[in-house]
C-alpha positions in Angstrom: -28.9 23.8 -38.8 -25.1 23.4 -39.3 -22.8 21.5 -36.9 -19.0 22.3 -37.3 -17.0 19.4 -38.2 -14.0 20.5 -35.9 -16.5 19.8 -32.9 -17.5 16.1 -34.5 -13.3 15.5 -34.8 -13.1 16.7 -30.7 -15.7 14.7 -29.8 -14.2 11.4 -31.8 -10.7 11.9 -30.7 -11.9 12.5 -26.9 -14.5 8.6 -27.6 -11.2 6.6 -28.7 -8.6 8.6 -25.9 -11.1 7.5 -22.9 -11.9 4.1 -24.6 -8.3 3.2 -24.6 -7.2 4.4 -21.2 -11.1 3.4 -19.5 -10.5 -0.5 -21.0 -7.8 -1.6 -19.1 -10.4 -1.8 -16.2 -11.9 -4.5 -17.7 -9.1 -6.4 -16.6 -9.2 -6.5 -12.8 -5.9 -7.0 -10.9 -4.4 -10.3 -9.4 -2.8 -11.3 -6.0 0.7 -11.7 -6.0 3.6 -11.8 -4.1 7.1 -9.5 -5.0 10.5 -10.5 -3.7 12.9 -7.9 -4.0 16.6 -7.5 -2.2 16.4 -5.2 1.8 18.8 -3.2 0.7 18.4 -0.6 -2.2 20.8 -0.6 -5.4 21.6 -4.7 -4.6 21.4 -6.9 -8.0 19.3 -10.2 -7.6 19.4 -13.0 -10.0 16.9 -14.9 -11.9 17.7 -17.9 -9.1 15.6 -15.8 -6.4 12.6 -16.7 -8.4 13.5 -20.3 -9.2 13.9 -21.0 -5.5 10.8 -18.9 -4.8 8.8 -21.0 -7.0 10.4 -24.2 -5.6 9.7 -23.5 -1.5 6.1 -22.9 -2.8 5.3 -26.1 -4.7 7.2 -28.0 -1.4 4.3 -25.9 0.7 1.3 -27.1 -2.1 0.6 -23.5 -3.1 -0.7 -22.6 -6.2 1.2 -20.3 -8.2 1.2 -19.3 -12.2 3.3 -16.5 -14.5 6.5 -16.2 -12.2 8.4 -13.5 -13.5 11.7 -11.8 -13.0 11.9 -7.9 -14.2 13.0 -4.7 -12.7 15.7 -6.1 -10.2 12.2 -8.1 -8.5 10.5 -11.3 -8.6 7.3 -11.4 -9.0 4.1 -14.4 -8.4 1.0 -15.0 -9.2 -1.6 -16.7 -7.2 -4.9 -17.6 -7.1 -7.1 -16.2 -4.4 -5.8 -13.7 -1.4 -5.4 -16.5 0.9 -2.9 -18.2 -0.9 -1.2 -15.4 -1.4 -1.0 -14.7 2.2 0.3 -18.5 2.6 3.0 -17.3 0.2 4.2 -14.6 1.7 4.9 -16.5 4.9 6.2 -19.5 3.8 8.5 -17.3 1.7 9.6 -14.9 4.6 10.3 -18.2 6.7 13.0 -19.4 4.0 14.6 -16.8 2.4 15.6 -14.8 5.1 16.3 -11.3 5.8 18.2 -10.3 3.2 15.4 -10.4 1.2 11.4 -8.1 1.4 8.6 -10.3 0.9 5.5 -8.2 0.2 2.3 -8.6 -1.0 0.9 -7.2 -4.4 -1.5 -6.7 -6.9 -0.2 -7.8 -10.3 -1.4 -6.7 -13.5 -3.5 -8.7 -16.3 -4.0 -5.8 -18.5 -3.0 -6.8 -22.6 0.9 -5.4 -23.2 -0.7 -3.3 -25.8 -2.3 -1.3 -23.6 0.3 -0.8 -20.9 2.9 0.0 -23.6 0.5 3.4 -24.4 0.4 4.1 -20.8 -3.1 3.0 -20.1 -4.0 1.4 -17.0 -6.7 0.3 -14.5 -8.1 2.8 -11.8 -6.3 2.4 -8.4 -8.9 0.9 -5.7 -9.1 2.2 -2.4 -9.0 -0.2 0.6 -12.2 0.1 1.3 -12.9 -1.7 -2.2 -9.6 -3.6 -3.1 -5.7 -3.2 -4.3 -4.2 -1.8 -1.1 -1.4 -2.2 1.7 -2.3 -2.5 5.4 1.1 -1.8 7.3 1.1 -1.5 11.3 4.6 -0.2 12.8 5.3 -0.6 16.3 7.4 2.4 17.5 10.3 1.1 20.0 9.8 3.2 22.8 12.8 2.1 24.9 15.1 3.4 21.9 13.6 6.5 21.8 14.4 7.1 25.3 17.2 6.1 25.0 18.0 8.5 22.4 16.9 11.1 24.0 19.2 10.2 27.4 22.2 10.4 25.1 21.4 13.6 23.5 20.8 14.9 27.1 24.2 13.5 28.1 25.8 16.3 26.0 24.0 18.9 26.4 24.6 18.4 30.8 28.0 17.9 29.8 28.8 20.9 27.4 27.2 22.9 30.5 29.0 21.5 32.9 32.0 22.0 31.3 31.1 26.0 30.0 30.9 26.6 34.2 34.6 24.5 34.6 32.9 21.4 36.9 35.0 18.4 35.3 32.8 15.1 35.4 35.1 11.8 35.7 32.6 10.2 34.0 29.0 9.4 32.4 26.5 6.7 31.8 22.6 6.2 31.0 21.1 3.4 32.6 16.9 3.1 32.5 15.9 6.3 32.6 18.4 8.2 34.6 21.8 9.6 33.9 24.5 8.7 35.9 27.6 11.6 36.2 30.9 10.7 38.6 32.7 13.8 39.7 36.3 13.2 41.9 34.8 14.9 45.2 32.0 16.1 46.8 32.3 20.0 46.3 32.2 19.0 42.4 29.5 17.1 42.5 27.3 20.2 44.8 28.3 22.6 42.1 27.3 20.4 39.5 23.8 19.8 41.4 22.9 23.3 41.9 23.5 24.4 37.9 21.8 20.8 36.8 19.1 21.4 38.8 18.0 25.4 37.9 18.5 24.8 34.4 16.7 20.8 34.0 14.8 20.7 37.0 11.5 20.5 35.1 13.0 17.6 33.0 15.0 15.7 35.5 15.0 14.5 39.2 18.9 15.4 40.4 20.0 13.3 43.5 23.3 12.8 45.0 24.8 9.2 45.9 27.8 7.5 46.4 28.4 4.5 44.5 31.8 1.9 43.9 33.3 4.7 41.6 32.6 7.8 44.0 30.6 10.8 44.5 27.9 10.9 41.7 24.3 12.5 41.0 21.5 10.2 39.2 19.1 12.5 36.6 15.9 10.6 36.2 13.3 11.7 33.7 10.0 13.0 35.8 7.0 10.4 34.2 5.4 13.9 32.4 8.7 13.8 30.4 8.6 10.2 30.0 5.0 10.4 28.2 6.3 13.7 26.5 8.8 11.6 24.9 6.7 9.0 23.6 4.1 11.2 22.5 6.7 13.1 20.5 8.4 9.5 18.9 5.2 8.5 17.4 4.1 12.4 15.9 7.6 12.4 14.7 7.1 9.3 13.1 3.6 9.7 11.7 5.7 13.4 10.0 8.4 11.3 9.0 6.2 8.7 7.3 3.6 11.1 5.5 6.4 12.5 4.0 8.2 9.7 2.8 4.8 8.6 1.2 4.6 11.7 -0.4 8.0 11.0 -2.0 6.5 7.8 -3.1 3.7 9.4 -5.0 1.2 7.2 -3.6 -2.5 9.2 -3.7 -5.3 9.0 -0.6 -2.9 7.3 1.7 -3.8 7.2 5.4 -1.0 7.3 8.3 -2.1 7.5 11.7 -1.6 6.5 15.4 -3.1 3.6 17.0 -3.0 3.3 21.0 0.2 4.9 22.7 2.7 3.4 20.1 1.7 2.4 17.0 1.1 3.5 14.0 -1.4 2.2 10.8 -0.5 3.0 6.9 -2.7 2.5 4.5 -1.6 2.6 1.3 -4.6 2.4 -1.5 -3.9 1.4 -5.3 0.3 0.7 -4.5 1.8 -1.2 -7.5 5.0 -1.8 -5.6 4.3 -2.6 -2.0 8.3 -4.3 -1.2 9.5 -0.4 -2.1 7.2 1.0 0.1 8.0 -1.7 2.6 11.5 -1.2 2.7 11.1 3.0 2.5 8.5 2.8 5.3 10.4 0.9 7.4 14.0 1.7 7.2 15.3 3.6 10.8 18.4 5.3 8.4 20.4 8.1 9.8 23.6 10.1 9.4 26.6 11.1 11.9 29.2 13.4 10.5 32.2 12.2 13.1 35.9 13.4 13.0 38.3 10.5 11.8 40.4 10.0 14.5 43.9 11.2 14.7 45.7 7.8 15.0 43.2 6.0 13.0 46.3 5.1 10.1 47.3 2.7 13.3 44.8 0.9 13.9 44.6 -2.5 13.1 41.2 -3.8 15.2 40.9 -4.7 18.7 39.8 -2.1 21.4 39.5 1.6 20.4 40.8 4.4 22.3 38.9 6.1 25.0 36.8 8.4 23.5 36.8 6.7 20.5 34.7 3.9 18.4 35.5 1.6 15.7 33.1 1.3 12.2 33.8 -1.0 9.1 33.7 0.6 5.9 31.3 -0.2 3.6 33.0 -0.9 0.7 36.4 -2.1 1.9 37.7 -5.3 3.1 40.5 -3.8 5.0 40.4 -2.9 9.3 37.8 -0.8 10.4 37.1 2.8 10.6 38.3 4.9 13.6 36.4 7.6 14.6 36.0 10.4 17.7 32.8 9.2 19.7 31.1 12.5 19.5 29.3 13.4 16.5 29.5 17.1 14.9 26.0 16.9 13.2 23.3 14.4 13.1 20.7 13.8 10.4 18.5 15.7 12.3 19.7 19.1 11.0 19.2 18.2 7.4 17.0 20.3 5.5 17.2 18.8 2.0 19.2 16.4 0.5 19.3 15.5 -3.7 21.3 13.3 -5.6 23.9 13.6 -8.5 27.1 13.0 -9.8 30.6 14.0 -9.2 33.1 15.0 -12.0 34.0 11.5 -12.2 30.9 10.5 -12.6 29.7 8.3 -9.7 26.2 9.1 -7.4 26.8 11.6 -4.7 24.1 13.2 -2.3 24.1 16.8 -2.1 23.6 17.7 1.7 22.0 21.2 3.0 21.8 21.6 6.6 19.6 24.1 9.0 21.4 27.3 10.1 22.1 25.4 14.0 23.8 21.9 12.1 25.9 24.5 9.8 27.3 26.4 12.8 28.2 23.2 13.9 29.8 22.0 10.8 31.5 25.4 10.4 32.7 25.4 14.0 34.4 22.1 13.9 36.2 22.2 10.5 37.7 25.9 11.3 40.0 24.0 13.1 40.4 21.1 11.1 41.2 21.8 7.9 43.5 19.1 6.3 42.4 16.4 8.7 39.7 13.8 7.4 35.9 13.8 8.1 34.0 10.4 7.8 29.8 9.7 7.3 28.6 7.0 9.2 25.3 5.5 8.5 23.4 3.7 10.8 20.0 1.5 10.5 18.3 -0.2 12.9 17.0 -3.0 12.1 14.8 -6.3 13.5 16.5 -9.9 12.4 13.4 -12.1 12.6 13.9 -16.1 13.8 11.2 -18.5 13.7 10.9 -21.0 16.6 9.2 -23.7 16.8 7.0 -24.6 20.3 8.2 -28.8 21.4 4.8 -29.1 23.1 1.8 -27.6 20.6 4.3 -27.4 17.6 3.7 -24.1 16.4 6.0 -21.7 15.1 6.4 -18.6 16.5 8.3 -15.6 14.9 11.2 -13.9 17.2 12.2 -10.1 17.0 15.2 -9.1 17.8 16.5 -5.4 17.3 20.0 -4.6 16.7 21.7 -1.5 15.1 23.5 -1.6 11.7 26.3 0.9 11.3 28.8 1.5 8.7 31.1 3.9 7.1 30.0 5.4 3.7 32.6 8.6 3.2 36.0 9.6 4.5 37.7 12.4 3.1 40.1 15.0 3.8 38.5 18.5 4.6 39.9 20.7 2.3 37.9 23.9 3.4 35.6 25.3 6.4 32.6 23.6 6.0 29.3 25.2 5.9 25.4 24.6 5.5 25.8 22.9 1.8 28.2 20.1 1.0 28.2 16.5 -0.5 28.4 12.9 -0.3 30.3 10.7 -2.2 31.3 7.0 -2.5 28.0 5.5 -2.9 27.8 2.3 -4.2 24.8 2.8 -6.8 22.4 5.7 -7.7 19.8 3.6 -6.6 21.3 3.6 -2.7 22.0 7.5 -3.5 17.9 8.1 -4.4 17.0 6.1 -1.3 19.5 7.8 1.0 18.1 11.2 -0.2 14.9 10.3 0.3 15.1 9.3 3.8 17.5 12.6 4.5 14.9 14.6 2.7 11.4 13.3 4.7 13.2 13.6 8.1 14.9 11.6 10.4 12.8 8.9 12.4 12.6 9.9 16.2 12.9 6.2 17.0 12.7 2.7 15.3 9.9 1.2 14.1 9.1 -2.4 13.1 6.2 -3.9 10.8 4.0 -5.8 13.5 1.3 -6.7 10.7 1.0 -6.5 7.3 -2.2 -7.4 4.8 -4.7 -6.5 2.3 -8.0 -5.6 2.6 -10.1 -9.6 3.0 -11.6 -10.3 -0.1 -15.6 -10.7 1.1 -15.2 -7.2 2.9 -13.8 -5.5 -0.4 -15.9 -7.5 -3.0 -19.1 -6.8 -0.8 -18.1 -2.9 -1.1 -17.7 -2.9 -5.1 -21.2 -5.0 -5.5 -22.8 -2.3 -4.1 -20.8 0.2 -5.2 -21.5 -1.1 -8.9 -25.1 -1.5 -8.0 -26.3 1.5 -6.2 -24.5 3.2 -9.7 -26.5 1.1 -11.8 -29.7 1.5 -10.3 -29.2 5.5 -10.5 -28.0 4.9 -14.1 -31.4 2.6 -14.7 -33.4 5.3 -13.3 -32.5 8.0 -14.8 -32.2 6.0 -18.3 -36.1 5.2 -17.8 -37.2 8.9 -16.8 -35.4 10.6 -19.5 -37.5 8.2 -22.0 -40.0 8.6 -20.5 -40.3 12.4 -20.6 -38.3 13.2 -23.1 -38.8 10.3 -25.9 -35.7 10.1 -28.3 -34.4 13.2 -26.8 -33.9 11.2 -23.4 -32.1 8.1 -25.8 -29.7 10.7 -26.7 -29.3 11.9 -23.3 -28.8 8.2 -21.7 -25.7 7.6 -24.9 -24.2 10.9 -23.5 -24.6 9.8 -20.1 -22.9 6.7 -20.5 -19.8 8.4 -22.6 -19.4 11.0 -19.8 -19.0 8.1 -17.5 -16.5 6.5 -19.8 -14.5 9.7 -19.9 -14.8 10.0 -16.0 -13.0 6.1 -15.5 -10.5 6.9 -18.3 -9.3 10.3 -16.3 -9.3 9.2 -12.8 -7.1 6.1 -14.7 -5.2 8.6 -16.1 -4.4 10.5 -13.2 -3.9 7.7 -10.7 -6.5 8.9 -8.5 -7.6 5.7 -6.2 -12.0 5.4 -6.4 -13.4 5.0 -2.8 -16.9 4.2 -1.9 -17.1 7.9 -1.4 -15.2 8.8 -5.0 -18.4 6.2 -6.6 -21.2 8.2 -4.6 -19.6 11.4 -6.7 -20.0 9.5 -9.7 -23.6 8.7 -8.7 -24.1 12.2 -8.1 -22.6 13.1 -11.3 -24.9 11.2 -13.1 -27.9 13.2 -11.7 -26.5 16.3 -12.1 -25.2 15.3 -15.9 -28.9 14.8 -17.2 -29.6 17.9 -14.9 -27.4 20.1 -17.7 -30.3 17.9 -20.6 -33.1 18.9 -18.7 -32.6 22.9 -19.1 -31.5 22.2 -22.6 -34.8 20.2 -23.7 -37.0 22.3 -21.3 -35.9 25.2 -23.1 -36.3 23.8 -26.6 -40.2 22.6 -25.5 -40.5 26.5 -24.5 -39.3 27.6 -28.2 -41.4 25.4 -29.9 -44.4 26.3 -27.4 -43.9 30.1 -28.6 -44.0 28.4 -31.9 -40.7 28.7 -32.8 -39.7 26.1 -35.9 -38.2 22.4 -34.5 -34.9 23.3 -35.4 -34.5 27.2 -35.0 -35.8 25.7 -31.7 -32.7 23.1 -31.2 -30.4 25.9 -31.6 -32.0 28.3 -29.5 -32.6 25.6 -26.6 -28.8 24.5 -26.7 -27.7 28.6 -26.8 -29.8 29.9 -23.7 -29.6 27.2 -21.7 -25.6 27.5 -22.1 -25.0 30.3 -19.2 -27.6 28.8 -16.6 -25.8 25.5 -17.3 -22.2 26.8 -16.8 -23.2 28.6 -13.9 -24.5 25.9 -12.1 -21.8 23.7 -12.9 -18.8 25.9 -12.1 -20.3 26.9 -8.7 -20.7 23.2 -7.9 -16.7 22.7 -9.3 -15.6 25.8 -6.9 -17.4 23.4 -3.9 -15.2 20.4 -5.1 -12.3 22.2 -5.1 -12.8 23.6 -1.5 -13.6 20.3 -0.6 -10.5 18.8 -1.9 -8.1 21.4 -0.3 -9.5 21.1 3.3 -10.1 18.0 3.5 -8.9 14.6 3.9 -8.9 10.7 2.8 -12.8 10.0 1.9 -13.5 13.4 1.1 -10.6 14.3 -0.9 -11.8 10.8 -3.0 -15.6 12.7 -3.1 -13.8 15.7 -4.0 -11.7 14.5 -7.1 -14.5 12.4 -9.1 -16.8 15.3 -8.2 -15.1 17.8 -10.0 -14.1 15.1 -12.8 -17.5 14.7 -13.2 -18.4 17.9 -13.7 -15.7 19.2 -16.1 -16.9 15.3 -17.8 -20.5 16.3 -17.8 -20.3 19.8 -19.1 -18.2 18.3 -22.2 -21.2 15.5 -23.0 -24.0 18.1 -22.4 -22.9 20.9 -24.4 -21.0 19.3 -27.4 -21.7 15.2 -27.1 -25.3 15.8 -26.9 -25.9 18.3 -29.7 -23.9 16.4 -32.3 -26.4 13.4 -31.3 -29.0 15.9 -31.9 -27.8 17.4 -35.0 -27.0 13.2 -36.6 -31.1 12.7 -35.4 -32.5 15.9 -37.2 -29.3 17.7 -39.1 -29.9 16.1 -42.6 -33.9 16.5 -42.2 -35.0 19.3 -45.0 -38.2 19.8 -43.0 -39.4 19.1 -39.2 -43.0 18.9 -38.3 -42.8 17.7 -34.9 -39.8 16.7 -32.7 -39.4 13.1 -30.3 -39.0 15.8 -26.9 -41.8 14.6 -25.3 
């Protein structure tokens, strides 16, 4: 009975790869607390963390390990609620330039990280996760939606030759002023067959003249919500897709909110400051006396932008936009042929008609990119009767020129940015291009980690409903199966070694439903020993000898085994590809498990066998029960 020594160097090499990449969850995570700069591609100093360190021990919070790598600052604390302390006292002092967020930091040996090992992700159900809740400003995305309307009712009424004197949005109406009556009746009867369904058209008379007021109907009113917040929840799985962040949940809560969930994230102020961020592009037309400007008030039709990396007057630009971010398809960064980041831009066929259309004409003159954020500068103040402080929203829009340049060619569907500061504000600016443009702002309304007794209470049982299936099926195999059911137990537990050092491996975050699939896979492990032993009692029943038996056993039972196992993987895979969150988690230790199990049956357990009973000249009687 011969054993190839290739398989005993397979199965030795596979014991020290999963020890090494299953131990670092032996060293369970921390709380912490990571400071890093709002905007991407800005250089902090070692001084953030001094200061950090300082406003804590004025609050009495405990704190250990500061440390300042990767452009982020980064403390330790002691349980989850003073790291929640932290994070507020923090926010409250350092101000907005900088994200305070709350993470998980790692206490796993150098040694280990430096080979790439580390500790299986937790889902929030257990522990190691982000709770984010984003309120979705609906008054902005009405109001967005006015001013896109504007255009469009003004590009028709200028196609049928009805001039309008002038336009406004106020609430949820648009206001239009025509110089007399007969214009405005036109106007009424082309608004009103082509946005009737949309808009409410009446005529009045106000200080400036003859006028019509378009009011959004409420169905369109609630259409437009509805569409901000699914635009949003689009915009925001895709971003966290760019992130790379497995099992996250995004989805809508009441009639404007929105919860992400973000299991197992090792950089939370990133995924702050990607999440939230309201960025968006306008390709505008420099203005043709812009050389003259010198600041003060533009030119009708025209608005004034600083320039983002220039201390000289502003930027002036024609009000109406050529293209929007809103037609970008994909965007990737790179380098010019000097060298510095650029994005490379690709619009949709309608925003390169558009781009096309207004360049034809404009060939020599300059083209500029404005960027514009909103954003939420948060106060604190402080009531003079109870003494609490309460923290103050306030919206406002930040906008800025990134690129001016002449246009040296008609412009189509792909073309590029340049004068980017850093590649690290090119990456980020790609990435928001690339998930989609946000149908209107959103602001973090709440922010936590899963409460430590809820989480804890989870992995106890978790932990124990896995060790009493372990201690079960550890008792029944000796009990049947004698020393066969030892070896069966030490394959057991290195198949569910090798299952913690892949899902490690791969990132995947363990749910309460992923451990039930490691439950299961214990069962149907020792499942794979039971055909193999049964089969060697039925050899040496039909009096086979013990060890022509061993081999026999191991060598039938091989196709039942793999034909049960791979039907079960096809199942896991099905389950993974339709479905979602818990499932997919079921799904991915599942199939681990199996892949794991067929390993530890076939080759783990037969060298066990064959160390027992290899070297034995002569068997009388074998320990199978």
């Amino acid at each position: 009975m011969q054993y190839p020594a290739w398989k005993y160097l397979v199965i030795i090499v596979v014991l020290i790869v999963a020890g090494l990449y299953a131990a670092p969850n032996l060293y369970p995570d921390e709380p912490a607390v990571q400071i890093t700069s709002a905007a991407a591609g800005t250089q902090l100093s070692e001084s953030v963390l001094t200061e950090s360190e300082r406003l804590l021990s004025e609050a009495n919070i405990d704190f250990h390990d500061g440390s300042f790598e990767d452009n982020s600052a980064l403390v330790r604390l002691d349980t989850p609620d003073e790291q929640l302390k932290a994070q507020e006292v923090l926010r409250q002092n350092l101000g907005d330039d900088y994200v305070v967020a709350l993470n998980l930091a790692q206490t796993t040996p150098q040694w280990l990280r430096d080979i790439g090992a580390k500790p299986m992700k937790l889902g929030l159900d257990l522990r190691g996760g982000v709770r984010f809740v984003l309120e979705v400003d609906m008054d902005k995305a009405l109001e967005q939606r006015l001013s896109s309307a504007s255009r469009d009712v003004r590009r028709e009424l200028r196609a049928e030759r009805v001039a309008v004197t002038g336009t406004k949005t106020e609430g949820q109406s648009i206001i239009l002023h025509f110089s007399d009556t007969d214009a405005r009746g036109r106007a009424q009867n082309i608004l009103q067959a082509s946005m009737g369904n949309d808009f409410t058209v009446q005529s009045t008379i106000d200080d400036q003249g003859p006028a019509l007021v378009m009011s959004y109907n409420d169905a369109m009113v609630d259409e437009i919500n509805s569409y901000a917040v699914n635009q949003n929840l689009t915009t925001l799985r895709n971003r966290i897709a760019e992130l790379g962040v497995a099992e996250a949940l995004v989805q809508s809560q009441g009639a404007s909110r929105i919860v992400v969930e973000l299991p197992g994230v090792q950089d939370t102020a990133e995924a702050k400051r990607v999440l939230g961020r309201t960025a968006n592009l306008e390709f505008r037309m420099v203005a043709k006396d812009a050389e003259n400007y010198t600041g003060g008030i533009p030119p009708a039709g025209t608005e004034a932008f600083p320039f983002q990396s220039l201390d000289g007057p502003p930027v002036l630009l024609e009000r109406q936009a050529i293209v929007t971010g809103d037609k970008v398809t994909n965007a990737q960064t790179g380098v010019d042929e000097s060298g510095t980041p650029e994005v490379n831009i690709t619009l949709d066929s309608a925003g390169g008609r558009l781009m096309q259309n207004a360049t034809r004409t404009s060939v020599g003159e300059q083209m500029a990119v404005l960027f514009i954020e909103n954003k939420q500068r948060i106060t604190y103040e402080e009531d003079p009767i109870t003494g609490e402080t309460t923290e103050v929203r306030t919206p406002y829009a930040e906008t800025k020129v990134i690129n001016r340049a002449n246009i040296q060619a008609v412009l189509g569907s792909s073309f590029r940015i340049t004068g980017l500061d850093s590649s690290a504000e090119a990456a980020e600016l790609a990435l928001l291009l690339r998930s989609g443009a946000l149908a209107a702002p959103m602001y973090f309304v709440e922010e936590r980690t899963i409460g430590p007794s809820l989480g804890q209470e989870n992995i106890d049982k978790g932990l124990f409903s896995t060790q009493v299936g372990y201690l079960l099926v550890f008792i029944f195999m000796i009990i049947f199966y004698r020393l066969f059911g030892v070896i069966a137990n030490v394959a057991l537990a290195v198949n569910v070694i090798i299952i913690i050092s892949i899902m490690s491996i791969l990132g995947s975050s363990l749910t309460l439903p992923g451990i039930a699939g490691i439950v299961l896979t214990i069962g149907m492990a020792v499942d794979a020993n039971v055909l193999i032993f049964e089969r060697i009692r039925e050899e040496i029943a039909n009096g086979v000898r013990p060890k022509t038996a061993i081999v026999a056993g191991f060598d039938r039972a091989f196709s039942s085994i793999f034909d049960a196992n791979i039907t079960t993987l096809l199942v896991a895979f099905i389950l993974f590809a339709i479905g979602t969150g818990p499932i997919k988690g079921f799904a991915i230790t599942l199939a681990i498990g199996i892949v794991s199990s067929l390993f530890t049956a076939i080759l783990v357990t037969r060298a066990l066998v064959q160390i027992a009973y290899g070297k034995r000249k002569s068997i009388k009687r074998l320990s199978i029960g």
